[in-house]
C-alpha positions in Angstrom: -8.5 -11.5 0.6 -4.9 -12.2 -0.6 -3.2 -9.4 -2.9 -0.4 -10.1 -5.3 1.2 -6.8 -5.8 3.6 -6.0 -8.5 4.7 -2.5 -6.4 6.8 -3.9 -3.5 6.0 -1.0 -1.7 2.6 -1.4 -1.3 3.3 -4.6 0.9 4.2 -2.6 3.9 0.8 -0.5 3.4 -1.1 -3.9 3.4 0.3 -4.5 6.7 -0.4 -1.1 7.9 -4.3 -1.3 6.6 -4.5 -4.6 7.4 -3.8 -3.7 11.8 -6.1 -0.9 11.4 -2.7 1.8 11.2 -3.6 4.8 9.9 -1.8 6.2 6.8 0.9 8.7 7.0 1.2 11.5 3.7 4.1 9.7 3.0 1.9 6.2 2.6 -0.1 8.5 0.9 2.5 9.7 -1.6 3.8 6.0 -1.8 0.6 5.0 -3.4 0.1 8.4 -5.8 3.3 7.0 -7.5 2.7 3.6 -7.7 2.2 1.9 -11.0 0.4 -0.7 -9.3 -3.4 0.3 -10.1 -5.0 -3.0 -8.9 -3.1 -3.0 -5.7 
């Protein structure tokens, strides 16, 4: 499943999901702020 994201940031958290990474609290706090509610 392809994702457009409008929050660039989220792009390196696809990648990190995406080769089974696990999420850091910063990933974490990365996506609290995001704007980018679909993504």
């Amino acid at each position: 499943m392809l994702f457009n994201f409008e929050d660039a940031n989220l792009k390196t958290l696809e990648e990190k999901v995406r080769s089974e990474e696990r999420l850091s609290f910063d990933d974490g706090v990365t996506l609290w702020n995001s704007f980018d509610l679909l993504g």
